[in-house]
C-alpha positions as CSV (number, residue, x, y, z in Angstrom):
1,X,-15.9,-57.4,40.4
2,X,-13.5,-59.9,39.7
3,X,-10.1,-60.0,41.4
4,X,-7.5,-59.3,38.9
5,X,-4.7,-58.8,41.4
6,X,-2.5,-61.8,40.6
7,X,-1.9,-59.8,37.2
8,X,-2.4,-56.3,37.8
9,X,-2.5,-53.8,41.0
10,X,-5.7,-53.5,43.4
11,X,-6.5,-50.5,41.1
12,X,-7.7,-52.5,38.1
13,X,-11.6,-53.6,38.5
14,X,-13.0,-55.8,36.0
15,X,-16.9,-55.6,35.9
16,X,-18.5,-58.8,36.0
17,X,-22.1,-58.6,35.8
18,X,-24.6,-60.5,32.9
19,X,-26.4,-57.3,31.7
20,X,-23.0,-56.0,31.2
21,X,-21.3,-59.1,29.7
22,X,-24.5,-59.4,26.9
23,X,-24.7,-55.3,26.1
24,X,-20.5,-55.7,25.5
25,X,-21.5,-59.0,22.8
26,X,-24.1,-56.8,21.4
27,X,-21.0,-54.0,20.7
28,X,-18.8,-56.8,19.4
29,X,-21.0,-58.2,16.9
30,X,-20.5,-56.8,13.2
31,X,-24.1,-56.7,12.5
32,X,-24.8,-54.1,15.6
33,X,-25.6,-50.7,13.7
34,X,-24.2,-47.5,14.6
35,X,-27.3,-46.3,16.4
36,X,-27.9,-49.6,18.5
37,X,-23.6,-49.6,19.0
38,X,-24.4,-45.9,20.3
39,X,-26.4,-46.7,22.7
40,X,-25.3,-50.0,24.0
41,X,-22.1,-47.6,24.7
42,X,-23.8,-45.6,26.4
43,X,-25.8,-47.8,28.3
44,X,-22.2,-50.1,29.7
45,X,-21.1,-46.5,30.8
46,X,-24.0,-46.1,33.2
47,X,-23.5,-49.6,34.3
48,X,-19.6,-48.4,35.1
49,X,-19.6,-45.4,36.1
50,X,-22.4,-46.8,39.2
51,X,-19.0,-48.8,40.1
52,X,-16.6,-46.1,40.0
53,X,-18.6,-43.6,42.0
54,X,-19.4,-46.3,44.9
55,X,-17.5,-44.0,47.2
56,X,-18.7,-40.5,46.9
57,X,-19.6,-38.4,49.8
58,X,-23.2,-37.7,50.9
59,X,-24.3,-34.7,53.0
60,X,-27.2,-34.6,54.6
61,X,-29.6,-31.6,54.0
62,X,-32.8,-30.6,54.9
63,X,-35.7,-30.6,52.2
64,X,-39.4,-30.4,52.2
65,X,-41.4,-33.9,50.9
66,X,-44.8,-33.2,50.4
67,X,-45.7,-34.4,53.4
68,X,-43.1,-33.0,55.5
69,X,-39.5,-31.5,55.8
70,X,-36.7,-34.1,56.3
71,X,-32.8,-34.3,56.1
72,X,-31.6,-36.6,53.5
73,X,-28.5,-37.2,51.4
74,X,-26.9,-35.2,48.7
75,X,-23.6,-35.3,47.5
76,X,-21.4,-33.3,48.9
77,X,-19.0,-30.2,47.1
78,X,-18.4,-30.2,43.8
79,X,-20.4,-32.1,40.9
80,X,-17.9,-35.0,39.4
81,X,-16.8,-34.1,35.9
82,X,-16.7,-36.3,33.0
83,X,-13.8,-35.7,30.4
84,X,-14.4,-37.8,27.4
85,X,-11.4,-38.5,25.0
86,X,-12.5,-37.6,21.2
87,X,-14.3,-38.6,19.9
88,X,-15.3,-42.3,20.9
89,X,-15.3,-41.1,25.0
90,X,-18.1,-38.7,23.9
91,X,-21.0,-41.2,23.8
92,X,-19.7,-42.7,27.3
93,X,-19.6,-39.3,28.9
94,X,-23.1,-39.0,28.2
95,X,-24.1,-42.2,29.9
96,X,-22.5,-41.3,32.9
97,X,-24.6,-38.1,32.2
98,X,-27.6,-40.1,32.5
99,X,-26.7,-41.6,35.4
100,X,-25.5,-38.6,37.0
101,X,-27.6,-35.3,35.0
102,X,-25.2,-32.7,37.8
103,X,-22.0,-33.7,36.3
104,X,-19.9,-31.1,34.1
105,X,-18.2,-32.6,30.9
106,X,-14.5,-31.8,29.8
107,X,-13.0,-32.9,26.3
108,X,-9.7,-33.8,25.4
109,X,-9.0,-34.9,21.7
110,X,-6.1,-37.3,20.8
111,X,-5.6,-39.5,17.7
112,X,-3.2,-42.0,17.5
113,X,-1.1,-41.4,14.5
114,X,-1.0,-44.1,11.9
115,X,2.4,-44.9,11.2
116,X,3.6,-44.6,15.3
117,X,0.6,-45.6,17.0
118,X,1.3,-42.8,19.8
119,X,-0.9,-40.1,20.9
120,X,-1.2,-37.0,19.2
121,X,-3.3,-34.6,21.1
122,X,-4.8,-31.3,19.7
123,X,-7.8,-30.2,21.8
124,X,-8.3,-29.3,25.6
125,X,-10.8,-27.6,27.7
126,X,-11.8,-28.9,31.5
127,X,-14.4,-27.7,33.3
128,X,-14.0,-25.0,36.4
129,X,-12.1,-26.1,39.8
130,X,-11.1,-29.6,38.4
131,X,-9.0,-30.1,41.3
132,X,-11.8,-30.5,44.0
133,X,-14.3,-32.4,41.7
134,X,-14.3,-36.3,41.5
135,X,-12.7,-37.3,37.7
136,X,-14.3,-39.9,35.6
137,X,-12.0,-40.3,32.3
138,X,-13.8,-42.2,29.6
139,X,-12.8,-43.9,26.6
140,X,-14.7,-47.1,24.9
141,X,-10.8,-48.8,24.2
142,X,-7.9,-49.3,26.0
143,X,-5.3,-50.6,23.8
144,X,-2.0,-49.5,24.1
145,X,-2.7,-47.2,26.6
146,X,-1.2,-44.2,25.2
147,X,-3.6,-42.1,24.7
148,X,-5.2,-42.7,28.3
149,X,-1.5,-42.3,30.0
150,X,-1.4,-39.4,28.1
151,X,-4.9,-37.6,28.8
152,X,-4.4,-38.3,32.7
153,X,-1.1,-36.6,32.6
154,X,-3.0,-33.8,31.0
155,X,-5.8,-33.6,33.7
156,X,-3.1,-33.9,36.4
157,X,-1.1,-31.2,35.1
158,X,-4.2,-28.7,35.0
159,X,-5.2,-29.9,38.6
160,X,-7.0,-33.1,38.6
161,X,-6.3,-35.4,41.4
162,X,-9.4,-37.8,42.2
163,X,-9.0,-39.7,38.4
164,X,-10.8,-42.8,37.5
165,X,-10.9,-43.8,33.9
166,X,-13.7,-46.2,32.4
167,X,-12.9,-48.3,29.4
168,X,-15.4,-51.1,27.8
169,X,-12.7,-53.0,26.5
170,X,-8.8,-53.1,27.1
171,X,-6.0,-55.5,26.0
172,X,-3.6,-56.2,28.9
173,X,-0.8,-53.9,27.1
174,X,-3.3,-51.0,27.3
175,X,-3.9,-51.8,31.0
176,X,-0.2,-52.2,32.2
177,X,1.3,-48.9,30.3
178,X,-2.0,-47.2,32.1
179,X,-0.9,-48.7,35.9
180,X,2.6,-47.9,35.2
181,X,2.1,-44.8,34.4
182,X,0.0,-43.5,36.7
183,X,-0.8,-45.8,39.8
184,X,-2.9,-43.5,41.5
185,X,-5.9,-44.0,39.0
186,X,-8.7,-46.4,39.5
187,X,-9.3,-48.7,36.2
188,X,-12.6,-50.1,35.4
189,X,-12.7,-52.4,32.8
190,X,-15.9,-54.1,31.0
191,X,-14.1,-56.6,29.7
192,X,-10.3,-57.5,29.2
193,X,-9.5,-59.1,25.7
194,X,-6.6,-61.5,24.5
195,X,-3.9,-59.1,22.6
196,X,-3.1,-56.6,20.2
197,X,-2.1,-57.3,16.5
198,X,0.5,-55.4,14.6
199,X,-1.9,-52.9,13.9
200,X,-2.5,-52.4,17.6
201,X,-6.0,-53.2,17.9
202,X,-7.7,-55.3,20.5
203,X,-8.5,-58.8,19.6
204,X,-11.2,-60.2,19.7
205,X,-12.3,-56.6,20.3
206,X,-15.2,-54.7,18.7
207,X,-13.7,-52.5,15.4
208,X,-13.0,-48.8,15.8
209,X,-15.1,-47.4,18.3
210,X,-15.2,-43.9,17.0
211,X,-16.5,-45.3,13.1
212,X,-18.4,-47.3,15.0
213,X,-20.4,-44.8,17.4
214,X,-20.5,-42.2,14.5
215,X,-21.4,-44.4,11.6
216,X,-18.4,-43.3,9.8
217,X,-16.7,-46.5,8.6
């Protein structure tokens, strides 16, 4: 991962790896459809969350192989959760699924209003004992980082302490109102674009996520 501390803190990772840098050109290209954009998506959150959950804990247990019994790794407590923000962190959510089938899925909606460009939320529901479970927050953009700042505080307010939130691509607006406002959380980026225009979206960026995923432009 490249070192991105000259800019931001030791808590923002940037993901350099090829697979990962051509799936993100696929997503940026205008001529991607919504099905391919779906799961291109899907397939950079696998390729993420594998970062982000370097550092879970293993137990061993005993099992039987079919040749004989043996103690071997699991992970250990609770399964992580996923909480995808509506509706574009839906189709990321489900590629850390893949990756991980045992993780439990929250949902928090937000839209950013139009006219103020801040967070409007209007839907929660986290799974079971969030506090003991390791939290992967996912949304395709991070732009101006209000929505994320917002969803965290939300998570941490119910109980969430072990956050880390996966984003393909951010501006460095997005990333800085995220670190400011909560330092704590780990940041895994796929790749981190110029600017925002006056209409706060990422250049050279990849469209609206959501229309995109959905097929709803």
């Amino acid at each position: 991962m490249a070192d991105l501390s000259a800019e931001f803190s030791s808590r923002v990772h940037l993901i350099e790896h090829p697979l990962l840098a051509h799936k993100i050109t696929k997503l940026r290209d205008i001529n991607t459809d919504f099905g391919q954009f779906n799961a291109r998506v899907g397939e950079i959150a696998m390729i993420e969350a594998y970062e982000a959950l370097r550092d879970l804990h293993t137990e061993l247990v005993e099992i039987q192989t079919p040749l004989e019994r043996s103690a071997q790794p699991l992970l250990k407590g609770e399964s992580p959760a996923v909480v995808a923000i509506l509706r574009a962190g839906l189709a990321m959510a489900e590629g850390v699924r893949r990756l991980l089938p045992e993780a439990v899925v929250g949902h928090i909606g937000m839209y950013r209003d139009p006219i103020t460009h801040l967070p409007q939320r209007y839907y929660c529901k986290l799974p079971p004992r969030i506090s003991e479970r390791t939290i992967i927050v996912t949304d395709p953009m991070l732009a101006t980082g209000g929505s994320a700042a917002d969803t965290i505080t939300e998570v941490k307010d119910l109980g969430g302490r072990d956050i880390r939130f996966l984003c393909i691509v951010a501006a460095p607006e997005g990333v800085r109102k995220l670190q400011e406002a909560h330092p704590d959380v780990e940041i895994y980026i796929g790749a981190l674009d110029r600017e925002l225009n006056e209409h706060k979206y990422i250049l050279p960026g990849l469209g609206d996520a959501g229309d995109r995923i959905f097929g709803t432009l």
